[in-house]
TORGULO-929377 format. One record per residue (C-alpha): residue in one letter; residue number from 0; x, y, z. Coordinates in steps of 0.02 Angstrom, whole numbers, plus 50000, padded with zeros to 5 digits. Layout:
% residues N
<pt><res>a</res><n>NUM</n><east>X</east><north>Y</north><up>Z</up></pt>
...
% end
This chain:
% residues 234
<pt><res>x</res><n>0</n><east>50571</east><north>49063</north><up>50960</up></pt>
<pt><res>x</res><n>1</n><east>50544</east><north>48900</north><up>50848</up></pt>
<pt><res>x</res><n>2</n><east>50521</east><north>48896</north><up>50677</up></pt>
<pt><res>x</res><n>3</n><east>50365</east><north>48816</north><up>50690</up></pt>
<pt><res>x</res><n>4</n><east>50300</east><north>48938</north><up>50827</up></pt>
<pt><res>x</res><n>5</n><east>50366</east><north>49071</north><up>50683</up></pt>
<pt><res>x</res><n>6</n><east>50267</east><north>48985</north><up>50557</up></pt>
<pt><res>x</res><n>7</n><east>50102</east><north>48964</north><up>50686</up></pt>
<pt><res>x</res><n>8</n><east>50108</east><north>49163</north><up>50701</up></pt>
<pt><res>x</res><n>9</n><east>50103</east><north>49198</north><up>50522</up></pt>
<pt><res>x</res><n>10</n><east>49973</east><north>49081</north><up>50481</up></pt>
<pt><res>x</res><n>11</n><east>49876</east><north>49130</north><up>50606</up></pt>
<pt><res>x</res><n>12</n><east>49878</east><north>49304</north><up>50541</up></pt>
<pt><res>x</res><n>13</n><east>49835</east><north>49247</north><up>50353</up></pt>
<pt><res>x</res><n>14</n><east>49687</east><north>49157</north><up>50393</up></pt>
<pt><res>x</res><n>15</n><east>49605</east><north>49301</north><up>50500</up></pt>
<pt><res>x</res><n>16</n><east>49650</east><north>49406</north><up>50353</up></pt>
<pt><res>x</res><n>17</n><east>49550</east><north>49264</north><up>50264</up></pt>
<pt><res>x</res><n>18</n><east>49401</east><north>49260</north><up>50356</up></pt>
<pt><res>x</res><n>19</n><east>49400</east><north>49469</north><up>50369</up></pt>
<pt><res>x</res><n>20</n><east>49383</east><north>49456</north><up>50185</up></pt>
<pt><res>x</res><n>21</n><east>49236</east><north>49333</north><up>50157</up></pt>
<pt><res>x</res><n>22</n><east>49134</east><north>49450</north><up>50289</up></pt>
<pt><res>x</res><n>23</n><east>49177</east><north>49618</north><up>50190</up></pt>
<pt><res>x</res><n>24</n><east>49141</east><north>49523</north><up>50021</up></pt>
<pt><res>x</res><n>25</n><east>48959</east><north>49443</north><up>50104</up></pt>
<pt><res>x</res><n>26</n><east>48927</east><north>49615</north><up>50159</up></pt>
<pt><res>x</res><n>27</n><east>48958</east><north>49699</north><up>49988</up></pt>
<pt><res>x</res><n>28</n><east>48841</east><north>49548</north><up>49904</up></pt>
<pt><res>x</res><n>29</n><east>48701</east><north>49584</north><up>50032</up></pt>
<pt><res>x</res><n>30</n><east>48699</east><north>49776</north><up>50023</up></pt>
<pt><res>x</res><n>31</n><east>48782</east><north>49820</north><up>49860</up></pt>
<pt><res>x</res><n>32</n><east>48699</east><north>49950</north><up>49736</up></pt>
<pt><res>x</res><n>33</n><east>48790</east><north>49939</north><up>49556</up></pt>
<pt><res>x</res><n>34</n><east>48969</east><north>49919</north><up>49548</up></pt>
<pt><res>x</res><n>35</n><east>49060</east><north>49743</north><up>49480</up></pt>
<pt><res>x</res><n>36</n><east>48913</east><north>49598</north><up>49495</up></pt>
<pt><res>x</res><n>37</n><east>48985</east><north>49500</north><up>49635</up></pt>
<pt><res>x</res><n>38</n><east>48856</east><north>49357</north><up>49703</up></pt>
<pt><res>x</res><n>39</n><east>48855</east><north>49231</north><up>49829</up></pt>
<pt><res>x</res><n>40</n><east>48963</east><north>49098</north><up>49731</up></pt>
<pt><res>x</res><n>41</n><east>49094</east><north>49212</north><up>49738</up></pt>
<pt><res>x</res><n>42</n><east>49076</east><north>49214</north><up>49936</up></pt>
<pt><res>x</res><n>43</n><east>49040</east><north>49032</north><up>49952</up></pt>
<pt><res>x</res><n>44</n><east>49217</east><north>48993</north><up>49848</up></pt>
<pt><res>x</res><n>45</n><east>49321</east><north>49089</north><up>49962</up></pt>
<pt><res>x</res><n>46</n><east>49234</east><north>48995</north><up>50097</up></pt>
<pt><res>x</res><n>47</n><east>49293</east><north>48821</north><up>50048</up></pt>
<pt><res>x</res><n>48</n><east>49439</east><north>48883</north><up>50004</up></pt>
<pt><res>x</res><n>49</n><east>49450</east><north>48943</north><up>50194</up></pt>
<pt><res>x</res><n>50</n><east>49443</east><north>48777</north><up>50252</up></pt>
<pt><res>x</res><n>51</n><east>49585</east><north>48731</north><up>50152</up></pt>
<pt><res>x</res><n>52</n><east>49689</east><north>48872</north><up>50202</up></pt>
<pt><res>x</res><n>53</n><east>49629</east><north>48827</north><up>50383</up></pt>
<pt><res>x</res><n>54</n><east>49685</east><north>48635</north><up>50364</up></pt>
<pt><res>x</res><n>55</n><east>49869</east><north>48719</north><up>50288</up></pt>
<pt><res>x</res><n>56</n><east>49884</east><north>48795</north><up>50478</up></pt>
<pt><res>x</res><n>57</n><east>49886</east><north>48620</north><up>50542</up></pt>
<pt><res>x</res><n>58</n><east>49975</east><north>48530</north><up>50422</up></pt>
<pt><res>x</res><n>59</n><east>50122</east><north>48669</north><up>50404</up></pt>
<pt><res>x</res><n>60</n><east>50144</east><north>48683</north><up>50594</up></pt>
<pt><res>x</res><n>61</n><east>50174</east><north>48485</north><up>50608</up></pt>
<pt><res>x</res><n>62</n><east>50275</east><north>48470</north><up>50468</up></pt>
<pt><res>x</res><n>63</n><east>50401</east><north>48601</north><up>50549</up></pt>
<pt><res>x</res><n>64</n><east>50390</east><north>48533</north><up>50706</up></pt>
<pt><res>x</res><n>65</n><east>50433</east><north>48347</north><up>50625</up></pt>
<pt><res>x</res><n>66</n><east>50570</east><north>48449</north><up>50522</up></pt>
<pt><res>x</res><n>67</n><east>50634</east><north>48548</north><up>50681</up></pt>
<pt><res>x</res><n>68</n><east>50620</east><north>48421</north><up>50818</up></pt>
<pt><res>x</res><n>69</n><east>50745</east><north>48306</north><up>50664</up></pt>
<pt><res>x</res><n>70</n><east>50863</east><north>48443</north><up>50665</up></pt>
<pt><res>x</res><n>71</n><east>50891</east><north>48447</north><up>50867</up></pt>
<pt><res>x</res><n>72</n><east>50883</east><north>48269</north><up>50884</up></pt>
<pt><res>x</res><n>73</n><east>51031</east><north>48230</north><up>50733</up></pt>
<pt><res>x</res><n>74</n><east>51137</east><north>48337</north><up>50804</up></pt>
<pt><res>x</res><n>75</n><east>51167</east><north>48205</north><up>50960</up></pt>
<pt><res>x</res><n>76</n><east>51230</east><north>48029</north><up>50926</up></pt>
<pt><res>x</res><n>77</n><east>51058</east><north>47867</north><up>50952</up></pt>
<pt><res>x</res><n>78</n><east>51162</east><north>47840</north><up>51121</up></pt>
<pt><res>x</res><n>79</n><east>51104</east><north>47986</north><up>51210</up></pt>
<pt><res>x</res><n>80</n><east>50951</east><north>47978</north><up>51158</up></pt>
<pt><res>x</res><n>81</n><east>50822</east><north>47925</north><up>51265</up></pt>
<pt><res>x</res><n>82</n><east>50754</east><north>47747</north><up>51232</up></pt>
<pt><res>x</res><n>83</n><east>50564</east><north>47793</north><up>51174</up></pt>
<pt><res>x</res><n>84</n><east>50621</east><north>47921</north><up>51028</up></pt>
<pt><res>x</res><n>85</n><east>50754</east><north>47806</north><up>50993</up></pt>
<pt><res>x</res><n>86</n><east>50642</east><north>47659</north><up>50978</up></pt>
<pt><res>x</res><n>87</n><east>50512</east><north>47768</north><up>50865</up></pt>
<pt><res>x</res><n>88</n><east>50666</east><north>47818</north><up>50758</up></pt>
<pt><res>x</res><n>89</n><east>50696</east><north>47630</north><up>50734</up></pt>
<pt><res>x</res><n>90</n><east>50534</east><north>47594</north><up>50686</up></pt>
<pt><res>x</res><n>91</n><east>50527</east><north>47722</north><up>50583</up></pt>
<pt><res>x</res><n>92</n><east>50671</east><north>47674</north><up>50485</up></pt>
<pt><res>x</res><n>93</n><east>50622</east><north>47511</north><up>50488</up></pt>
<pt><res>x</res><n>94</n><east>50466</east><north>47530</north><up>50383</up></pt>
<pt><res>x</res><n>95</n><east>50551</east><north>47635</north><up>50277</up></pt>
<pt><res>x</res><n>96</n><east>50663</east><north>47503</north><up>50217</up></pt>
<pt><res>x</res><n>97</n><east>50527</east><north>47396</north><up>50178</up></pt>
<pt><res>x</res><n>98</n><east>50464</east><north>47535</north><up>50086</up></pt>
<pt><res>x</res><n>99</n><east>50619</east><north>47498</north><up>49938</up></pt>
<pt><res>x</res><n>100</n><east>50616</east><north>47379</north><up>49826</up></pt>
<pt><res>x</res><n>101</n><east>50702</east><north>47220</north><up>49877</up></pt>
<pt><res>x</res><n>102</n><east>50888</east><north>47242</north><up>49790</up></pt>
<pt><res>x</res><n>103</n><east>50895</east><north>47388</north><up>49896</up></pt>
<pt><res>x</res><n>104</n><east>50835</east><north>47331</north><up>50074</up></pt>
<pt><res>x</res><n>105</n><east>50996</east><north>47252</north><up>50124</up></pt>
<pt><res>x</res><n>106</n><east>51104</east><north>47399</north><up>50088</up></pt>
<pt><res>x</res><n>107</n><east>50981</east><north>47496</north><up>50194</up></pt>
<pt><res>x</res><n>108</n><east>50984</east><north>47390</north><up>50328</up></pt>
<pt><res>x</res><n>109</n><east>51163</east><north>47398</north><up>50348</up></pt>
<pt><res>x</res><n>110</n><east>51155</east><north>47590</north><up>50338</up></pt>
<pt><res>x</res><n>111</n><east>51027</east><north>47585</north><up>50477</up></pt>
<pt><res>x</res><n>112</n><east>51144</east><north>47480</north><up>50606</up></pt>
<pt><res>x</res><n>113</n><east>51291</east><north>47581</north><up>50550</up></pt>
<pt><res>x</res><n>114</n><east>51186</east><north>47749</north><up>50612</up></pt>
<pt><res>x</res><n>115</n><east>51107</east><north>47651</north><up>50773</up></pt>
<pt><res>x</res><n>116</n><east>51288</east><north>47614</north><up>50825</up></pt>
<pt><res>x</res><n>117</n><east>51366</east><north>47785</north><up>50788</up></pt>
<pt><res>x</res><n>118</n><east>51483</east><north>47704</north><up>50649</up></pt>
<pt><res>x</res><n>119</n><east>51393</east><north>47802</north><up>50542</up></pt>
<pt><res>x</res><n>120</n><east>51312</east><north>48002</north><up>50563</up></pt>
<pt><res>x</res><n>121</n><east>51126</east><north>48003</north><up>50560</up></pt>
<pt><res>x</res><n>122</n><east>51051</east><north>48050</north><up>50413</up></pt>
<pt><res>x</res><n>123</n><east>50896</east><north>48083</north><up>50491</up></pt>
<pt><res>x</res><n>124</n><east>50812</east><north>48076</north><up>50661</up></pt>
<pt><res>x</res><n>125</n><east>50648</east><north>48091</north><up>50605</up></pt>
<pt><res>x</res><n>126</n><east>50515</east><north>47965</north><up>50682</up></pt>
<pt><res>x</res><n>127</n><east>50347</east><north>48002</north><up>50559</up></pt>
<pt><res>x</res><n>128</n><east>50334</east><north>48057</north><up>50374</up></pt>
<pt><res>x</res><n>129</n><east>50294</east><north>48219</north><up>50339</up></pt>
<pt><res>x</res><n>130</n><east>50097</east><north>48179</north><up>50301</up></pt>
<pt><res>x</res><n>131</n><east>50012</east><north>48278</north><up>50173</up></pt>
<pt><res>x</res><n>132</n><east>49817</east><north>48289</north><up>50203</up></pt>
<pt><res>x</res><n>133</n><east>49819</east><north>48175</north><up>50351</up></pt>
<pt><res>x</res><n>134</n><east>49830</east><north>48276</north><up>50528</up></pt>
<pt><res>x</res><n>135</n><east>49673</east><north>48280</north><up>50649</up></pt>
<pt><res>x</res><n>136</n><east>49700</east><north>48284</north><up>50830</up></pt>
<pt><res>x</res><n>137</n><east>49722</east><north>48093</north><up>50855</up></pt>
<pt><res>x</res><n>138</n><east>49881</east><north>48103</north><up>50739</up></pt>
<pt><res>x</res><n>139</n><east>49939</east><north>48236</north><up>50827</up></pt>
<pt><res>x</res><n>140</n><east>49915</east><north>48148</north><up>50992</up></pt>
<pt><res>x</res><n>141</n><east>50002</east><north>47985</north><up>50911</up></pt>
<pt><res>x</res><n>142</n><east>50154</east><north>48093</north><up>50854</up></pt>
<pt><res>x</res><n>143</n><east>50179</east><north>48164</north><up>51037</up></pt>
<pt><res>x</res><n>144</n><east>50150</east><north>47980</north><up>51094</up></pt>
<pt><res>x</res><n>145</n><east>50302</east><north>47935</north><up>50990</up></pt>
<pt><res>x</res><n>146</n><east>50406</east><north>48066</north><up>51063</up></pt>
<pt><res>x</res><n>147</n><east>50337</east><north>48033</north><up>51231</up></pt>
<pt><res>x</res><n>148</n><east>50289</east><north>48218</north><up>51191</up></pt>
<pt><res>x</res><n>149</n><east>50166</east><north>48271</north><up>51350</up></pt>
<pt><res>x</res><n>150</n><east>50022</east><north>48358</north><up>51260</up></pt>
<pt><res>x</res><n>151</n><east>49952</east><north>48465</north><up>51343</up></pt>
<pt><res>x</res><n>152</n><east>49782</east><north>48517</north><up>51291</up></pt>
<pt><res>x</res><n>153</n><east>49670</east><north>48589</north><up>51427</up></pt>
<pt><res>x</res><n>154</n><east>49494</east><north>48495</north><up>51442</up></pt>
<pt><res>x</res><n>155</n><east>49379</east><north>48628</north><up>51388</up></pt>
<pt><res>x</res><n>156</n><east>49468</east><north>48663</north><up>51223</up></pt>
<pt><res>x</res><n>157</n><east>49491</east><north>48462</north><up>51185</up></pt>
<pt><res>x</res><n>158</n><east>49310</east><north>48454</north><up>51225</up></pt>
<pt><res>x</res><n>159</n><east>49267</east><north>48584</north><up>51093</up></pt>
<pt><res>x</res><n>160</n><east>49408</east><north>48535</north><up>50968</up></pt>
<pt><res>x</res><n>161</n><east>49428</east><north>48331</north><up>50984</up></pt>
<pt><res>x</res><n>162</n><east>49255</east><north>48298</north><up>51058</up></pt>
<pt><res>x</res><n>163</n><east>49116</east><north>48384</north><up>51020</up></pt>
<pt><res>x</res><n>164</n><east>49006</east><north>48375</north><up>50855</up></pt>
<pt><res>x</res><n>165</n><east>49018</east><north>48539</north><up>50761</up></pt>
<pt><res>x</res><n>166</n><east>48970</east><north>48514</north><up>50570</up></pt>
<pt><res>x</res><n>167</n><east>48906</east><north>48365</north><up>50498</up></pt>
<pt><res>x</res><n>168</n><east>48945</east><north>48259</north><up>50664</up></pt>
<pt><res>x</res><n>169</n><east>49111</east><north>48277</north><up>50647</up></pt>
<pt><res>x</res><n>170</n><east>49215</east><north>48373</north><up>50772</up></pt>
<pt><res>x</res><n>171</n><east>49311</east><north>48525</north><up>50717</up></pt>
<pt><res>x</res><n>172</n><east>49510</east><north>48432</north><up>50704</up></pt>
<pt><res>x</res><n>173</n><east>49412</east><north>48292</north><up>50590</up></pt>
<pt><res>x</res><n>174</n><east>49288</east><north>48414</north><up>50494</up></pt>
<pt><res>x</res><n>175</n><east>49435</east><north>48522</north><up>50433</up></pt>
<pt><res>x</res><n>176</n><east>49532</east><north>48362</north><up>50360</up></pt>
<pt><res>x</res><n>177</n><east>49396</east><north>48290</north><up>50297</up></pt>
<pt><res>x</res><n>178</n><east>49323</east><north>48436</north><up>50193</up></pt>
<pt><res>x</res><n>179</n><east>49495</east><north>48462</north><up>50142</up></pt>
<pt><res>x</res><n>180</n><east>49526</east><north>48309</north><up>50069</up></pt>
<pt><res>x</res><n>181</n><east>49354</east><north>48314</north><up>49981</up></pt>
<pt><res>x</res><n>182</n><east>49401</east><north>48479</north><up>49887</up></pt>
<pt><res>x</res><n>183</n><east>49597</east><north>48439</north><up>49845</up></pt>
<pt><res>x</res><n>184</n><east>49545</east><north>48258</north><up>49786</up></pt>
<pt><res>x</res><n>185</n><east>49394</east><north>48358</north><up>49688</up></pt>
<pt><res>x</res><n>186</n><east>49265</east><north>48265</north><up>49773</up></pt>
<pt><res>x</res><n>187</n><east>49156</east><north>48427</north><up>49803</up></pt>
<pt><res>x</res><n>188</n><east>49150</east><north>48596</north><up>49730</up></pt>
<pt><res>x</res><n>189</n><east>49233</east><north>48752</north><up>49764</up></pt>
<pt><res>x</res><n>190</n><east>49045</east><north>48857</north><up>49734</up></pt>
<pt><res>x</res><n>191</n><east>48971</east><north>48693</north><up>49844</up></pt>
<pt><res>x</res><n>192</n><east>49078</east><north>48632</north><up>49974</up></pt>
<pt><res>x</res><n>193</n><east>49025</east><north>48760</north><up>50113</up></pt>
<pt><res>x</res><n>194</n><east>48890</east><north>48847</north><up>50060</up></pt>
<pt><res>x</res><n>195</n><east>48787</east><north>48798</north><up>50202</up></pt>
<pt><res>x</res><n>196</n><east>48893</east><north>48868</north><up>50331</up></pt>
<pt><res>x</res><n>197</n><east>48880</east><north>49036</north><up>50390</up></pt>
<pt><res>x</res><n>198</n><east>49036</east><north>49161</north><up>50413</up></pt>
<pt><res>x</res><n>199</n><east>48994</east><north>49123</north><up>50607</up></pt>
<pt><res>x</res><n>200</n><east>49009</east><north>48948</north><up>50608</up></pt>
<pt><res>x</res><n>201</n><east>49181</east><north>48989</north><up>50510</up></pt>
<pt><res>x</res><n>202</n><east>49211</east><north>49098</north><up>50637</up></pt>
<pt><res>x</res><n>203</n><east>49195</east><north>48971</north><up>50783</up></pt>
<pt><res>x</res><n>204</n><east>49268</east><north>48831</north><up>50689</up></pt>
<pt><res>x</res><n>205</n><east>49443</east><north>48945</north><up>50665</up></pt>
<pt><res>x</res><n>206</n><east>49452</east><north>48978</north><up>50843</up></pt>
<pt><res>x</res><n>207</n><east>49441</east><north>48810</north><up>50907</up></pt>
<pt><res>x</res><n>208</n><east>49567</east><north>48735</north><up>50780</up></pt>
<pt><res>x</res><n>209</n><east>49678</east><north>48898</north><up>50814</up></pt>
<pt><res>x</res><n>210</n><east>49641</east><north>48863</north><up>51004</up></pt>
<pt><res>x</res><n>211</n><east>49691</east><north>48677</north><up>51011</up></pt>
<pt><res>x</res><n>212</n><east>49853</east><north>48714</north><up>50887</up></pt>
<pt><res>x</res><n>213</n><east>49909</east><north>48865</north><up>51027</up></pt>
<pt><res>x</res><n>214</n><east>49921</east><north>48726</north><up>51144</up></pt>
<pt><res>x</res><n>215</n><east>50005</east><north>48587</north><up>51024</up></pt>
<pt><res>x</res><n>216</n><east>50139</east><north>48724</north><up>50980</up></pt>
<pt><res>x</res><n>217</n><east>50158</east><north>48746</north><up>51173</up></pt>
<pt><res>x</res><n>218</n><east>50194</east><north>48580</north><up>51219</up></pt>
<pt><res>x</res><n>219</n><east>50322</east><north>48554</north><up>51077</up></pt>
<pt><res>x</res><n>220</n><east>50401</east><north>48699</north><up>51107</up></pt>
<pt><res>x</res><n>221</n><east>50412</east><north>48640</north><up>51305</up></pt>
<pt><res>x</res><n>222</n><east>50483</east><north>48438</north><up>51227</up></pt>
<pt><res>x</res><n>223</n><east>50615</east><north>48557</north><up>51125</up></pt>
<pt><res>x</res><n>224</n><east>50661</east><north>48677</north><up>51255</up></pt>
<pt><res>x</res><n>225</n><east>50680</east><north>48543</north><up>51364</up></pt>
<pt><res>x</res><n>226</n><east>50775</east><north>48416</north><up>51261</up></pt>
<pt><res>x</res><n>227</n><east>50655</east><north>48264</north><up>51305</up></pt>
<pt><res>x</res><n>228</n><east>50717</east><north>48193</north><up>51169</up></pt>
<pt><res>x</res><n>229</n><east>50872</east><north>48135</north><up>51256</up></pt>
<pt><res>x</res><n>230</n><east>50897</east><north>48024</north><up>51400</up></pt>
<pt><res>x</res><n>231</n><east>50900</east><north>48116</north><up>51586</up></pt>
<pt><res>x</res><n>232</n><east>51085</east><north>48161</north><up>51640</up></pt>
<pt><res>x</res><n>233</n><east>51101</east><north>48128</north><up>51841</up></pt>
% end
């Protein structure tokens, strides 16, 4: 088993436990008598702190798989890989060296070639950054592009995950992001942010995100498994 199929288990597990609790807590608001003075915000807090947890599924599983699919892939000299990951490692690289500051570029450079020739070992084989509060579906989709990665996401769950309009016309990959970039850049409130949905509509948003990840995880675990990211031995 992968790490990041490890990692998809566990988080799965958390944010049910999540969503159990915002449905006992609603229930206790709705038909308490006495006891601690527990209201609404308190339920509407955890809720939009839900999506955040539920946005921390996607964004942990991809950074493992970047991390895990980097650990394979160094482990094999640029030679054998195969010419689309080793292009997208270029690349890669490439940009990142721009990224210095001039005085440095040239020593990177070098460093590059040295690796891309095997004069040097390869300090990494990664081909994206690990990106923090950026992963919807079409990243996803442009990561496996890279790879040359065949996602496989059946058409009824792309329809309801990458298609569809859920909440606020967005569909359910881009509503997740979006709300949680609006709460971790402070943009809306904790008490605010998803007050207006229901513990249904949380409900139905988790198990299409949780849906469409089952299947990203799948088809990863399928490039690892079967070393796509080298070149085919007659």
């Amino acid at each position: 088993m992968t790490d990041f199929e490890i990692i998809f288990v566990e988080r799965q597990r958390e944010i049910q436990k999540h969503l159990e609790f915002i449905k006992e807590l609603q229930w206790s608001v709705i038909n308490r008598s006495g006891g601690k003075p527990i209201d609404m915000e308190h339920v509407n807090i955890l809720k939009s702190a839900f999506l955040v947890h539920l946005y921390n599924v996607i964004e942990s599983v991809m950074s493992k798989t970047i991390e895990e699919i980097d650990g394979k892939a160094k482990k094999h000299p640029p030679s054998e890989w195969a010419s689309e990951f080793f292009q997208s490692w270029l690349l890669h690289r490439a940009i990142l060296v721009f990224d210095n500051e001039p005085s440095k570029r040239i020593e990177k450079i070098v460093k590059v070639i040295g690796e891309a020739s095997g004069r040097e070992l390869v300090s990494s084989a990664r081909v994206a950054k690990r990106s923090s509060g950026n992963w919807s579906n079409k990243e996803i989709s442009d990561l496996a592009a890279k790879l040359t990665c065949d996602l496989r996401i059946s058409p009824d769950i792309d329809r309801k995950a990458c298609i569809v309009f859920l909440i606020d016309n967005k569909v359910p990959m881009t509503y997740v992001r979006h709300m949680r970039n609006q709460l971790a850049h402070g943009n809306l409130s904790f008490v605010d942010a998803a007050a207006h949905l229901t513990v249904d509509q949380l409900e139905l948003l988790c198990s299409t995100v949780l849906d469409y990840m089952n299947e990203v995880v799948s088809s990863f675990v399928s490039y690892i498994e079967g070393k796509k990211y080298l070149k085919v031995t007659a």
